[in-house]
ROGU-395745 format. One record per atom (N, C-alpha, C): x, y, z; residue number from 1; residue in one letter. Coordinates in nm, 4 decimals. Layout:
BEGIN
site x: X, y: Y, z: Z, pamar: NUM, panu: A
...
This chain:
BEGIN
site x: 11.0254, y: 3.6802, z: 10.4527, pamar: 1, panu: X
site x: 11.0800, y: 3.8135, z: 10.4685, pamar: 1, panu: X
site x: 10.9998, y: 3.9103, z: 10.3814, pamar: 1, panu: X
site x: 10.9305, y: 4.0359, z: 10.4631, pamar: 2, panu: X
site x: 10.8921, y: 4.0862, z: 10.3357, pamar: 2, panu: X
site x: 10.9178, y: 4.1835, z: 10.2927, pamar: 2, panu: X
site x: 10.8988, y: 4.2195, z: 10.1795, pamar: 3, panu: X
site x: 10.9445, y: 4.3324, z: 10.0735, pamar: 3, panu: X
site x: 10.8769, y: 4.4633, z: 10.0870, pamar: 3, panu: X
site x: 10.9752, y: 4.5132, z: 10.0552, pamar: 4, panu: X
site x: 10.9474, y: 4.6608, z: 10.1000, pamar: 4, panu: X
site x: 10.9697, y: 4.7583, z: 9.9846, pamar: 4, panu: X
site x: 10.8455, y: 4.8306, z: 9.9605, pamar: 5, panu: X
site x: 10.8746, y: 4.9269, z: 9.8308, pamar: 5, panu: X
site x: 10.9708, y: 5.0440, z: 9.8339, pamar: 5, panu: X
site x: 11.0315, y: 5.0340, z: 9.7161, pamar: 6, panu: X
site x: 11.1523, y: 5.1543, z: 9.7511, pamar: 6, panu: X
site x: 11.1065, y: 5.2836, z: 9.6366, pamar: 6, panu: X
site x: 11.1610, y: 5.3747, z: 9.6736, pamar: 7, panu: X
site x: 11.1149, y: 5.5352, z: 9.6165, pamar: 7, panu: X
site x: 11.0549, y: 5.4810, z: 9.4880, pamar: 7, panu: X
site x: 11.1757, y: 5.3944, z: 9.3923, pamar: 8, panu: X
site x: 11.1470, y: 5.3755, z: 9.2318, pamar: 8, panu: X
site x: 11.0706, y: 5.3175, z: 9.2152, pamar: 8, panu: X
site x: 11.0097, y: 5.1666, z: 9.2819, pamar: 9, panu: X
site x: 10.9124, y: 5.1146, z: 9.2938, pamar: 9, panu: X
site x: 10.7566, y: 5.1919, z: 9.3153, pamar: 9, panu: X
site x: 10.7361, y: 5.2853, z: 9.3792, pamar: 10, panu: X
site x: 10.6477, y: 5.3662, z: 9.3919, pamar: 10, panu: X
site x: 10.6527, y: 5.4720, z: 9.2273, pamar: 10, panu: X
site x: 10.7262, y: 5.5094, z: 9.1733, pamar: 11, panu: X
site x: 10.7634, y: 5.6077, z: 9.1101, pamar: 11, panu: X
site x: 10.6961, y: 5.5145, z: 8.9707, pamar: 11, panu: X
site x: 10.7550, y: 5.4181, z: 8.9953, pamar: 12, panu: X
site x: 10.7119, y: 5.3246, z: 8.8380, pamar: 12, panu: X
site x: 10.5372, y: 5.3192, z: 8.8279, pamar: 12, panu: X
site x: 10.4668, y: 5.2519, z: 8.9344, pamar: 13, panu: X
site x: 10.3538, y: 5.2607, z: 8.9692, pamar: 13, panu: X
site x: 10.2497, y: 5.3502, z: 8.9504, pamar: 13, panu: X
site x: 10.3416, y: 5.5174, z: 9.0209, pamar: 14, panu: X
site x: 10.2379, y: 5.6218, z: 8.9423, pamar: 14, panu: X
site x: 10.2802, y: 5.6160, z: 8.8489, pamar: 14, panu: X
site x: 10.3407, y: 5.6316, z: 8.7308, pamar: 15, panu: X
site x: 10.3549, y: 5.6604, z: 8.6421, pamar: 15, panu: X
site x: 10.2449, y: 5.5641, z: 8.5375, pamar: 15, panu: X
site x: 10.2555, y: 5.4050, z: 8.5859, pamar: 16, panu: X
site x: 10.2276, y: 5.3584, z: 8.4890, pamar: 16, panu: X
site x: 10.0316, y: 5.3629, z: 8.5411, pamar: 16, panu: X
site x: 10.0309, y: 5.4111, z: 8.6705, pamar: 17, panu: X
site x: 9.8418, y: 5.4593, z: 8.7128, pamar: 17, panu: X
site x: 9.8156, y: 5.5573, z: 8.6635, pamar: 17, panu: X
site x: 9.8698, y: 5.6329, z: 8.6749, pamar: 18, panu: X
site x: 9.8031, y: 5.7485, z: 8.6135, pamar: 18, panu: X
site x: 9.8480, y: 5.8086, z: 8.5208, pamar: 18, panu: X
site x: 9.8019, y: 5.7988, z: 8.3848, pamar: 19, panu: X
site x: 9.7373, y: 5.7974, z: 8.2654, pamar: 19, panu: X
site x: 9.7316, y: 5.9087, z: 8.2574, pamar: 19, panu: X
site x: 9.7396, y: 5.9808, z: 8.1476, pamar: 20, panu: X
site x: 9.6784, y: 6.1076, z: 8.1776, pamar: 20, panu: X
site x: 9.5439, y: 6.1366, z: 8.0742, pamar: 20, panu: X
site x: 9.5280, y: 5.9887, z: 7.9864, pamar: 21, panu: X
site x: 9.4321, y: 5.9885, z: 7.9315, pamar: 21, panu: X
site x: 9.3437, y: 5.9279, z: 7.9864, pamar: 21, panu: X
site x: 9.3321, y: 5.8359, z: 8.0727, pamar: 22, panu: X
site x: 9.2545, y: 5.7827, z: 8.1677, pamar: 22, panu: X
site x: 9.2063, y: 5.8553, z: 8.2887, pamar: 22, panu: X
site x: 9.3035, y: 5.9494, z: 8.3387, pamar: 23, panu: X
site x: 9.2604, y: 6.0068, z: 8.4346, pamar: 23, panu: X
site x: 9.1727, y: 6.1752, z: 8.3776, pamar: 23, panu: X
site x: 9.2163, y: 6.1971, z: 8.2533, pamar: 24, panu: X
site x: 9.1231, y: 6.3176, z: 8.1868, pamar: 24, panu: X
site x: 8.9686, y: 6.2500, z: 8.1670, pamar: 24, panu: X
site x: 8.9622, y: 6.1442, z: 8.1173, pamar: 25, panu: X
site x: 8.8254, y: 6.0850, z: 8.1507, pamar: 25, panu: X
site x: 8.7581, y: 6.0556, z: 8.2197, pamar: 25, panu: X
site x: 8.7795, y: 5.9469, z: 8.3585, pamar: 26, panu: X
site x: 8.7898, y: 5.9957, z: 8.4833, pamar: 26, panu: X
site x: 8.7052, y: 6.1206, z: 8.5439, pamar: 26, panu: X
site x: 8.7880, y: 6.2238, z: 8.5396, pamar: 27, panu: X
site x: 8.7750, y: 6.3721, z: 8.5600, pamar: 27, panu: X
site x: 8.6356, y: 6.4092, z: 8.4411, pamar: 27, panu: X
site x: 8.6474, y: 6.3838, z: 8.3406, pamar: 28, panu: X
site x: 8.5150, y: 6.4368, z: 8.2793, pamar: 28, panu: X
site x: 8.4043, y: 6.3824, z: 8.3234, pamar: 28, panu: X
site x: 8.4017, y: 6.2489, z: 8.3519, pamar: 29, panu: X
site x: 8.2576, y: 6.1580, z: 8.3796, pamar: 29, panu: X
site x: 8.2459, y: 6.2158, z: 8.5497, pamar: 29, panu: X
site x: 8.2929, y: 6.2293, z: 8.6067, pamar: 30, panu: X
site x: 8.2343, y: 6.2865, z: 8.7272, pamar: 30, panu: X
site x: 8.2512, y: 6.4694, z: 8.7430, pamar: 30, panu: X
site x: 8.2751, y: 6.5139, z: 8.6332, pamar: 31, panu: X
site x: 8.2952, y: 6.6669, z: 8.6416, pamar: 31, panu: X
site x: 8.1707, y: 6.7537, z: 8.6892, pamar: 31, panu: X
site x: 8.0768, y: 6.7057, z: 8.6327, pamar: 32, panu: X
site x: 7.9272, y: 6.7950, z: 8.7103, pamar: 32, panu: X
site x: 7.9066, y: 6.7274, z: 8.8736, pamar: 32, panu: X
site x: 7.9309, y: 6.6401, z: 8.9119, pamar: 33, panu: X
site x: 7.9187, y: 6.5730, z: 9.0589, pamar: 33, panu: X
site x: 8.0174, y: 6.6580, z: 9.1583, pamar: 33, panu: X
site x: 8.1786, y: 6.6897, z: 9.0948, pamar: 34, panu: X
site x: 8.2686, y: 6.7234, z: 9.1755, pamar: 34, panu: X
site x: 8.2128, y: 6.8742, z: 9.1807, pamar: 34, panu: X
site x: 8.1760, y: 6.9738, z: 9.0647, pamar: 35, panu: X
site x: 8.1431, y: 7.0806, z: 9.0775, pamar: 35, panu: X
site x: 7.9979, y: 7.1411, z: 9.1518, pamar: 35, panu: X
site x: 7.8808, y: 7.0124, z: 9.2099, pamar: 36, panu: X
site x: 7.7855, y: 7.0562, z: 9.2773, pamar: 36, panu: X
site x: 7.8563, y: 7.0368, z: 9.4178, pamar: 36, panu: X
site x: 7.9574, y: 6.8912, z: 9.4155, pamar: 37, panu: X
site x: 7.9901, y: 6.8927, z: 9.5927, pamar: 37, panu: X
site x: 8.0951, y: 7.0168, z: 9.6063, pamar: 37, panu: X
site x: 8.1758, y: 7.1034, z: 9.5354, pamar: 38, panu: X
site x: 8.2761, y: 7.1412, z: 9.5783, pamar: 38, panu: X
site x: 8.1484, y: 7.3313, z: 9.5710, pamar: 38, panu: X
site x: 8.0636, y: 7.3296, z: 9.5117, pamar: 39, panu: X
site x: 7.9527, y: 7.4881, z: 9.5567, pamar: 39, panu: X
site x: 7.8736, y: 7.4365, z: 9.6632, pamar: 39, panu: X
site x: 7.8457, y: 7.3336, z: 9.7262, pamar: 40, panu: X
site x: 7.8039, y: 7.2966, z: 9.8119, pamar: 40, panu: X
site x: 7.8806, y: 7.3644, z: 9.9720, pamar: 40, panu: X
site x: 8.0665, y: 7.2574, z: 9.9202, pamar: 41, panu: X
site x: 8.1271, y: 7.2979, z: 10.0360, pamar: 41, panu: X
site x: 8.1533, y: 7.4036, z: 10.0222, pamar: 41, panu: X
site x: 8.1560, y: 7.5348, z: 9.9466, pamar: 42, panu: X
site x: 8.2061, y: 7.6552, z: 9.9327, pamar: 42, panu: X
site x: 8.1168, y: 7.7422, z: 10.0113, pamar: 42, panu: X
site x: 7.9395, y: 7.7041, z: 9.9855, pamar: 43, panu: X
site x: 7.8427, y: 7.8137, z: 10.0276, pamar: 43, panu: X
site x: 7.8745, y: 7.7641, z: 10.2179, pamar: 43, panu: X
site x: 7.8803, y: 7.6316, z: 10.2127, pamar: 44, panu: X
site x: 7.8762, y: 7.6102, z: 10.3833, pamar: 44, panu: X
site x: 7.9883, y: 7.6894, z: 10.4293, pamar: 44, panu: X
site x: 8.1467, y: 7.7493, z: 10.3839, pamar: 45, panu: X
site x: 8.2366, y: 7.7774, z: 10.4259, pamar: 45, panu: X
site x: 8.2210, y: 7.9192, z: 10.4390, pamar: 45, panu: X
site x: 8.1559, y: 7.9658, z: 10.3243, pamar: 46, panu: X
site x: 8.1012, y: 8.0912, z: 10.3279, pamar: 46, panu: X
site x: 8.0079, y: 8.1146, z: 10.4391, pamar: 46, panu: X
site x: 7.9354, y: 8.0561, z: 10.4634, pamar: 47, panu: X
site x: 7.8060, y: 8.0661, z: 10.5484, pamar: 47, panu: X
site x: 7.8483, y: 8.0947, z: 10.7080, pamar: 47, panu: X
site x: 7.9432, y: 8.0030, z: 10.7265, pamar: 48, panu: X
site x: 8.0216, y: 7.9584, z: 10.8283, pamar: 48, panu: X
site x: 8.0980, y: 8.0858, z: 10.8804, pamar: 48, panu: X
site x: 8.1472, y: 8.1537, z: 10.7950, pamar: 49, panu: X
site x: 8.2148, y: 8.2938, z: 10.8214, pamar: 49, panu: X
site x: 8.1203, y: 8.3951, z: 10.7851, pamar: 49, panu: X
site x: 8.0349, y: 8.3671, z: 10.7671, pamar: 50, panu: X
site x: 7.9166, y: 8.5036, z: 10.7391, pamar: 50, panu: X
site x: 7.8973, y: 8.4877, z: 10.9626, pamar: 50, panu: X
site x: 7.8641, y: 8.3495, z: 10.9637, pamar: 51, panu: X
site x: 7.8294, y: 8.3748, z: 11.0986, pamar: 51, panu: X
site x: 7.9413, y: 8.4421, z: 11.2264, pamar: 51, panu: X
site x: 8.0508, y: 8.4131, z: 11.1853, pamar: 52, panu: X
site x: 8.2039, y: 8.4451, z: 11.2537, pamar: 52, panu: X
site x: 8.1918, y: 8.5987, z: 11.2640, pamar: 52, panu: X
site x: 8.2186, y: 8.6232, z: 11.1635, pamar: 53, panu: X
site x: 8.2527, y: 8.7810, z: 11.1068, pamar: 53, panu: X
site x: 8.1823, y: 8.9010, z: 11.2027, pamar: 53, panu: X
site x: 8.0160, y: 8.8423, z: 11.2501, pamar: 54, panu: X
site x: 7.9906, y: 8.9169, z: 11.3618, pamar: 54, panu: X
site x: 8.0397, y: 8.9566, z: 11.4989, pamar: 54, panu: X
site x: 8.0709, y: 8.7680, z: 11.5512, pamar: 55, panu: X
site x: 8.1697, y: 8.8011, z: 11.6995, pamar: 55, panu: X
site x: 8.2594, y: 8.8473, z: 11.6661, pamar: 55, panu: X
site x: 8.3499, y: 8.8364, z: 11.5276, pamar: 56, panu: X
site x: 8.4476, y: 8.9175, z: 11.5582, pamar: 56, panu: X
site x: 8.4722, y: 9.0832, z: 11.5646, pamar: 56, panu: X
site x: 8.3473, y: 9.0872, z: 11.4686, pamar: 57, panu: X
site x: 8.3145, y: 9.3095, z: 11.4516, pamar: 57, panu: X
site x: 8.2976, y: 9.3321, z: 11.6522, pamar: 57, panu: X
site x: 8.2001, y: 9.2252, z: 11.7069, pamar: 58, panu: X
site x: 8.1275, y: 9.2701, z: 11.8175, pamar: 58, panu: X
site x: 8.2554, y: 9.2885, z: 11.9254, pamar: 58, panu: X
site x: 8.4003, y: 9.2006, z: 11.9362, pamar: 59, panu: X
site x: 8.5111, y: 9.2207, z: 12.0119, pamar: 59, panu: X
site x: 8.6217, y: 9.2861, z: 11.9196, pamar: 59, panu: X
site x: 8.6018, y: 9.3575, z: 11.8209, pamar: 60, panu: X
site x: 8.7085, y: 9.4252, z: 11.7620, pamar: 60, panu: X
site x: 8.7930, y: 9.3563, z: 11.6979, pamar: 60, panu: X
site x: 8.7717, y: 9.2484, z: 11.7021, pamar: 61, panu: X
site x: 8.9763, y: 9.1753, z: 11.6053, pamar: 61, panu: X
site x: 8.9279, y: 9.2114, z: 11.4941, pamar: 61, panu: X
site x: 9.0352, y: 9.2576, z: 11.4651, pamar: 62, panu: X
site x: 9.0866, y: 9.2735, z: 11.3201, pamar: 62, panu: X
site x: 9.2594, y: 9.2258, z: 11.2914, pamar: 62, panu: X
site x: 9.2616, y: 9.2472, z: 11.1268, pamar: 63, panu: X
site x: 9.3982, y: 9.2185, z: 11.0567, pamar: 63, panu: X
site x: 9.4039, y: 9.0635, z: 11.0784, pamar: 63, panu: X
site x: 9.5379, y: 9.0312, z: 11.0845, pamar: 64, panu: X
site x: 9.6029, y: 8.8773, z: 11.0612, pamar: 64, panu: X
site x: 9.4692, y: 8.8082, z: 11.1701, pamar: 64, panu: X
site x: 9.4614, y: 8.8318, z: 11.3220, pamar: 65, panu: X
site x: 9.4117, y: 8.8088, z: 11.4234, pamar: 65, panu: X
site x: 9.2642, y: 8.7676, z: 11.3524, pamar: 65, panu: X
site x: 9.2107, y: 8.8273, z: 11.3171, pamar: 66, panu: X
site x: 9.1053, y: 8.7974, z: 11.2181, pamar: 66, panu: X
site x: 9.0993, y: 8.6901, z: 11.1785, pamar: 66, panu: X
site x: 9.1538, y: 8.6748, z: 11.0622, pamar: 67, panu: X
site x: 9.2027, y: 8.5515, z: 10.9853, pamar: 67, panu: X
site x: 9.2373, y: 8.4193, z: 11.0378, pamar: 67, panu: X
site x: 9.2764, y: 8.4679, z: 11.1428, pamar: 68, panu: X
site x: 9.3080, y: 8.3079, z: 11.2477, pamar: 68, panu: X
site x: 9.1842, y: 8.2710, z: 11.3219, pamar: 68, panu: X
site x: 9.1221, y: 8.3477, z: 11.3293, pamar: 69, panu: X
site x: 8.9653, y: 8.3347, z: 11.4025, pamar: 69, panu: X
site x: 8.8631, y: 8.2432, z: 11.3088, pamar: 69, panu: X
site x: 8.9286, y: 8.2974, z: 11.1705, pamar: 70, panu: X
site x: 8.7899, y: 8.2611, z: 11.0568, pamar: 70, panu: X
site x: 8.8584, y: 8.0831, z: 11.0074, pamar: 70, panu: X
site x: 9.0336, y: 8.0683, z: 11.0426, pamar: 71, panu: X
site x: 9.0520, y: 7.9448, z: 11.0340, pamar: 71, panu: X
site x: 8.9920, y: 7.8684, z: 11.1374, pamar: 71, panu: X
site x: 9.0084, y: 7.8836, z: 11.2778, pamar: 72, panu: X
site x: 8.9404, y: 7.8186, z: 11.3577, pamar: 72, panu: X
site x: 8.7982, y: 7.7936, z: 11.3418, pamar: 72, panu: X
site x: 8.6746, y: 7.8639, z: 11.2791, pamar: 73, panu: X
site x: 8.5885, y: 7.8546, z: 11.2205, pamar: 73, panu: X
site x: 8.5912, y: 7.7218, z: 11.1941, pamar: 73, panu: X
site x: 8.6753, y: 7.7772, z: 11.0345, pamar: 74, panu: X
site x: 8.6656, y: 7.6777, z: 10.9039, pamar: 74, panu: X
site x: 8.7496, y: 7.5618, z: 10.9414, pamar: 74, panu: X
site x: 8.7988, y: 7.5571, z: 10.9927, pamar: 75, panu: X
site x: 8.8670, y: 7.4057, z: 11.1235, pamar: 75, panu: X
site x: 8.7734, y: 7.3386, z: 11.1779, pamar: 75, panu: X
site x: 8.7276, y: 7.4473, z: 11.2047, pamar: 76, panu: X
site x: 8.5811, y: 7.3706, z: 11.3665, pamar: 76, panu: X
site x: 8.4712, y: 7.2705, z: 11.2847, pamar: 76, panu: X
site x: 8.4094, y: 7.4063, z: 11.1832, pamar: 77, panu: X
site x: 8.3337, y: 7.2864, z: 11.0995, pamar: 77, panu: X
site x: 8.3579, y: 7.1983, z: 10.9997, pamar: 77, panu: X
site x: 8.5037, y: 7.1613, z: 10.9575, pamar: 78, panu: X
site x: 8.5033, y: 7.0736, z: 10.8543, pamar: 78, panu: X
site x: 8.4840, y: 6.9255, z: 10.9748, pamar: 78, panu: X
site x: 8.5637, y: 6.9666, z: 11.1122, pamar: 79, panu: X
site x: 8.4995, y: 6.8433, z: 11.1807, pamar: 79, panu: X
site x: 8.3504, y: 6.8278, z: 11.2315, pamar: 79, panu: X
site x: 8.2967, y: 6.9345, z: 11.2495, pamar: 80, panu: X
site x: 8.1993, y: 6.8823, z: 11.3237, pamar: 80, panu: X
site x: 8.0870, y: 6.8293, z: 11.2284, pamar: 80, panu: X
site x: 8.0811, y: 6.8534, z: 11.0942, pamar: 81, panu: X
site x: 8.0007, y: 6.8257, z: 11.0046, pamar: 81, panu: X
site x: 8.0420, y: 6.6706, z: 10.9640, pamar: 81, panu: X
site x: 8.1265, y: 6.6058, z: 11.0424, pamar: 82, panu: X
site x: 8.1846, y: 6.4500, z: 11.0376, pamar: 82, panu: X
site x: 8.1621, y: 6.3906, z: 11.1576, pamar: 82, panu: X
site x: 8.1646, y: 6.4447, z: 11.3062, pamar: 83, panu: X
site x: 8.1308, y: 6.4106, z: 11.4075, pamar: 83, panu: X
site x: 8.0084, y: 6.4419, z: 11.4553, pamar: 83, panu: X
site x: 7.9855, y: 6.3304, z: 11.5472, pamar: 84, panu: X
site x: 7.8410, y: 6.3696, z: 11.5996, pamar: 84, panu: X
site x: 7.8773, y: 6.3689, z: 11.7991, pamar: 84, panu: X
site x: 7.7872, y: 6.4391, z: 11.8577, pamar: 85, panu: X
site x: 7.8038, y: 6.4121, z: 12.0086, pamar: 85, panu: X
site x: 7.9229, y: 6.4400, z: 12.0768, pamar: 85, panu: X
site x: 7.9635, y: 6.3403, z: 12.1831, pamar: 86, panu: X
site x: 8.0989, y: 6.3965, z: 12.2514, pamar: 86, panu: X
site x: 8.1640, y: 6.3652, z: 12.1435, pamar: 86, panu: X
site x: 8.2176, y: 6.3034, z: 12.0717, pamar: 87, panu: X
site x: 8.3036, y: 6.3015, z: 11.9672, pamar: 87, panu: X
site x: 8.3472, y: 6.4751, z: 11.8879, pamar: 87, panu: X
site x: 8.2684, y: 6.5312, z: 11.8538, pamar: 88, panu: X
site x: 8.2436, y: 6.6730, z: 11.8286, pamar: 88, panu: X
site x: 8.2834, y: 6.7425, z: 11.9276, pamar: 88, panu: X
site x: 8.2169, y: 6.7389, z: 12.0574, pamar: 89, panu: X
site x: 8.2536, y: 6.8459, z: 12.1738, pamar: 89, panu: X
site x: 8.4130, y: 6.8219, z: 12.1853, pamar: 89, panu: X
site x: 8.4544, y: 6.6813, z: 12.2179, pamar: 90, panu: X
site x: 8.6274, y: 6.6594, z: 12.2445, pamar: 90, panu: X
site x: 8.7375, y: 6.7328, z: 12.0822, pamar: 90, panu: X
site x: 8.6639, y: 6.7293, z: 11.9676, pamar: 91, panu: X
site x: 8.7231, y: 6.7772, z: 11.8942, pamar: 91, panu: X
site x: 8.7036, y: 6.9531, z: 11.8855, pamar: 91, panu: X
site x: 8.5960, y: 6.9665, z: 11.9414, pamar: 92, panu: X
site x: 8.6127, y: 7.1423, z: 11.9553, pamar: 92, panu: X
site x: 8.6888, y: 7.1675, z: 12.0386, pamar: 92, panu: X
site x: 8.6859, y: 7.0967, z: 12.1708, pamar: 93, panu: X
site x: 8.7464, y: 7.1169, z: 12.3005, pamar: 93, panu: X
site x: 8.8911, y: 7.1202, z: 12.2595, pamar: 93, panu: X
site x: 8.9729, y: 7.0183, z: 12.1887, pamar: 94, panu: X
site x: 9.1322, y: 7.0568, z: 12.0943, pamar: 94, panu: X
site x: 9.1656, y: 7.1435, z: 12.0509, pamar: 94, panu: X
site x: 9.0175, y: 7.1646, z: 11.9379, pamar: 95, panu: X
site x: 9.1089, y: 7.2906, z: 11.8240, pamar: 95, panu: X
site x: 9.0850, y: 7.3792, z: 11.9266, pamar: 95, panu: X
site x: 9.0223, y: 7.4378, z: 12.0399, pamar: 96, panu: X
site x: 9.0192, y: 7.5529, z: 12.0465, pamar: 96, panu: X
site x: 9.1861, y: 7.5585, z: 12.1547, pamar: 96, panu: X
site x: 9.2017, y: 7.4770, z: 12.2461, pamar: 97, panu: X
site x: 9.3175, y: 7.4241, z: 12.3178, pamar: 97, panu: X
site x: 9.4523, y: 7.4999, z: 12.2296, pamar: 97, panu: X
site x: 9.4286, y: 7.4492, z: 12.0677, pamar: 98, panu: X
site x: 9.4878, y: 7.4224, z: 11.9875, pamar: 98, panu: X
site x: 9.5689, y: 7.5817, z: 11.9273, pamar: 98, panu: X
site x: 9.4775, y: 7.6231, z: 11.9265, pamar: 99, panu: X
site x: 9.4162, y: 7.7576, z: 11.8458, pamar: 99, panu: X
site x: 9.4629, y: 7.8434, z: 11.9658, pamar: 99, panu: X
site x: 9.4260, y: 7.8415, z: 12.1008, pamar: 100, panu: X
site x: 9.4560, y: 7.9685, z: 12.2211, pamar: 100, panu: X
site x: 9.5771, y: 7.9111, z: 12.3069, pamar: 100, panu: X
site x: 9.6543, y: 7.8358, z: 12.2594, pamar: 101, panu: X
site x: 9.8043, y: 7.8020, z: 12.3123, pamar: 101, panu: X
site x: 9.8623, y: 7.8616, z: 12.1642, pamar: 101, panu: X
site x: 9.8680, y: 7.8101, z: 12.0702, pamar: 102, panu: X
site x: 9.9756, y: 7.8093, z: 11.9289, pamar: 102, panu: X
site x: 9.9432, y: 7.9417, z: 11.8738, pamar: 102, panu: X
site x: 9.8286, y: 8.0329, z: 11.8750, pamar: 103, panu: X
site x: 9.8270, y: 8.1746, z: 11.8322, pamar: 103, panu: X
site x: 9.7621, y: 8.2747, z: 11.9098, pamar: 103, panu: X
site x: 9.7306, y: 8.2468, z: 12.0445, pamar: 104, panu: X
site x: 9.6640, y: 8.3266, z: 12.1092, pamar: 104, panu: X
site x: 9.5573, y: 8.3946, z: 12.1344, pamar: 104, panu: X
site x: 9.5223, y: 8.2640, z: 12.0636, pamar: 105, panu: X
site x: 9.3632, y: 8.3272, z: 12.0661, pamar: 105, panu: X
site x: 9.2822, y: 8.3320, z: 12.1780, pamar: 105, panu: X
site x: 9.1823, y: 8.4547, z: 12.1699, pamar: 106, panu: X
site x: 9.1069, y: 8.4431, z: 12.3317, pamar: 106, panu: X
site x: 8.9937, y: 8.3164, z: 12.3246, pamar: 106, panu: X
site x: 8.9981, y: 8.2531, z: 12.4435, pamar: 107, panu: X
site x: 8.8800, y: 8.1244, z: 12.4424, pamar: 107, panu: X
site x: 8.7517, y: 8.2214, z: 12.4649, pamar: 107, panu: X
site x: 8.7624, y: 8.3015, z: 12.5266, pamar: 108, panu: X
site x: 8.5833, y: 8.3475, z: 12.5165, pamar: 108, panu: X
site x: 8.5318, y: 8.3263, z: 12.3879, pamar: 108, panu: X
site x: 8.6130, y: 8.4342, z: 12.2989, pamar: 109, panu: X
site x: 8.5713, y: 8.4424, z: 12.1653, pamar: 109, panu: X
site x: 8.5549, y: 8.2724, z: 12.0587, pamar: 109, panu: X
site x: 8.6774, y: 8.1840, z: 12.1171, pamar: 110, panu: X
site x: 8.6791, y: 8.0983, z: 12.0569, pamar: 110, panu: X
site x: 8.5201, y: 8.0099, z: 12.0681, pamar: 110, panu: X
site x: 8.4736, y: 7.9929, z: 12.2121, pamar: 111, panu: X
site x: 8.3757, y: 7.9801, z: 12.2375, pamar: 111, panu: X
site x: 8.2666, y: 7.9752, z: 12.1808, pamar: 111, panu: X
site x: 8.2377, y: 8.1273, z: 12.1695, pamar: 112, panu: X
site x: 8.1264, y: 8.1631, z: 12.0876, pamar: 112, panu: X
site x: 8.1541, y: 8.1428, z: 11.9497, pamar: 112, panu: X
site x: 8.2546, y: 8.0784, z: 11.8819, pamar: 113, panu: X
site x: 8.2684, y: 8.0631, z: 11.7501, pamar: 113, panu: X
site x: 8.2130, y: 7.8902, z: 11.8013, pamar: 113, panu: X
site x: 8.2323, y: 7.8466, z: 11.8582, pamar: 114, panu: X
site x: 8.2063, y: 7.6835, z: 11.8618, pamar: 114, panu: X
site x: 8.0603, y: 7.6975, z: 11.8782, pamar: 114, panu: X
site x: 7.9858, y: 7.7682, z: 11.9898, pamar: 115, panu: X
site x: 7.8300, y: 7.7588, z: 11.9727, pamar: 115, panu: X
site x: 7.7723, y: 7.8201, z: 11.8460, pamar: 115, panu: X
site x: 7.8021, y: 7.9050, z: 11.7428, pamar: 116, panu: X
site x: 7.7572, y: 7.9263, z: 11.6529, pamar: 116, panu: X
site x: 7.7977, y: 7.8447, z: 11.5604, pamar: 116, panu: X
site x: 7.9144, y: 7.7928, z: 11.5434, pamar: 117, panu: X
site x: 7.9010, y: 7.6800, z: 11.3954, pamar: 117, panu: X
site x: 7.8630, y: 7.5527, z: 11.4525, pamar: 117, panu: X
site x: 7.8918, y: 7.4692, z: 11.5805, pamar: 118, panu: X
site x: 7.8770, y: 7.3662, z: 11.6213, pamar: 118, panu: X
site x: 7.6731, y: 7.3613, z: 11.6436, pamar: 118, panu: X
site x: 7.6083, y: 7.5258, z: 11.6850, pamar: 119, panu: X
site x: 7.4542, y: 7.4940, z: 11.6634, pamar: 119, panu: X
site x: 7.3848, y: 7.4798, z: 11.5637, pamar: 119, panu: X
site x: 7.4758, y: 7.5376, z: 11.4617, pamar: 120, panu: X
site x: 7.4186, y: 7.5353, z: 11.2690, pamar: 120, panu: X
site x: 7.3979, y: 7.4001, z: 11.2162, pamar: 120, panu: X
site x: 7.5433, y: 7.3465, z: 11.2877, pamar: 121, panu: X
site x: 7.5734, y: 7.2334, z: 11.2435, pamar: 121, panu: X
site x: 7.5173, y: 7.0708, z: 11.2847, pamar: 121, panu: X
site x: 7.5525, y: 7.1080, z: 11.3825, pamar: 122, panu: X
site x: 7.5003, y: 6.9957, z: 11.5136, pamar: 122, panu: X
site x: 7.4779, y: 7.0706, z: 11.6721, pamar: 122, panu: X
site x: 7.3447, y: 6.9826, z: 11.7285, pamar: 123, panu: X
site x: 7.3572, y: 7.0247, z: 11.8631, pamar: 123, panu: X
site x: 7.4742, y: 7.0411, z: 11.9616, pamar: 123, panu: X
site x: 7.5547, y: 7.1130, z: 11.9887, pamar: 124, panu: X
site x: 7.6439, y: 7.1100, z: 12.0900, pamar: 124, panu: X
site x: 7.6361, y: 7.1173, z: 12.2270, pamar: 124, panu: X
């Protein structure tokens, strides 16, 4: 029969993993590694909406509408920079599904957000 962890069982576990002197060390010995990958992913996210920001001046959205454009972006490429091929196309082909049912977004526009980060990124 087997055993099954209950809330306290989990609760005891972190407590007795994580350390907070172990995990401050931890955190120091890889502190210059986490801070080149995390300006790494920042300039690509940046970059990523430097390229957006045009289709969206060129069809007018602005305000909130905006902002949901630049998530779909920053959606689009955290996958496609993990996928390669149809794997990539079927995951653009979702979020955008995703994105112009749940907030209304227009697919033209969504579109042209997938050929500009999906060509930066990977051939689409």
């Amino acid at each position: 029969m087997p055993l099954y962890k209950t809330g306290l069982d989990m609760w005891k576990k972190y407590q007795a993993k994580f350390n907070p002197t172990v995990v401050s060390t931890r955190f120091t010995d890889v502190q210059q590694i986490a801070l080149d990958r995390a300006q790494e992913g920042l300039n690509m996210v940046a970059t990523a909406r430097d390229l957006i920001r045009p289709i969206l001046d060129e069809y007018g959205v602005a305000g909130g509408l905006r902002a949901t454009y630049l998530a779909f972006g920053t959606a689009l490429l955290k996958h496609v920079i993990r996928q390669k091929g149809d794997t990539a196309k079927n995951i653009a082909t979702g979020l955008k599904s995703y994105y112009v049912t749940a907030y209304g977004l227009d697919p033209s526009i969504c579109d042209e957000i997938i050929q500009v980060i999906s060509g930066w990124v990977i051939a689409y």
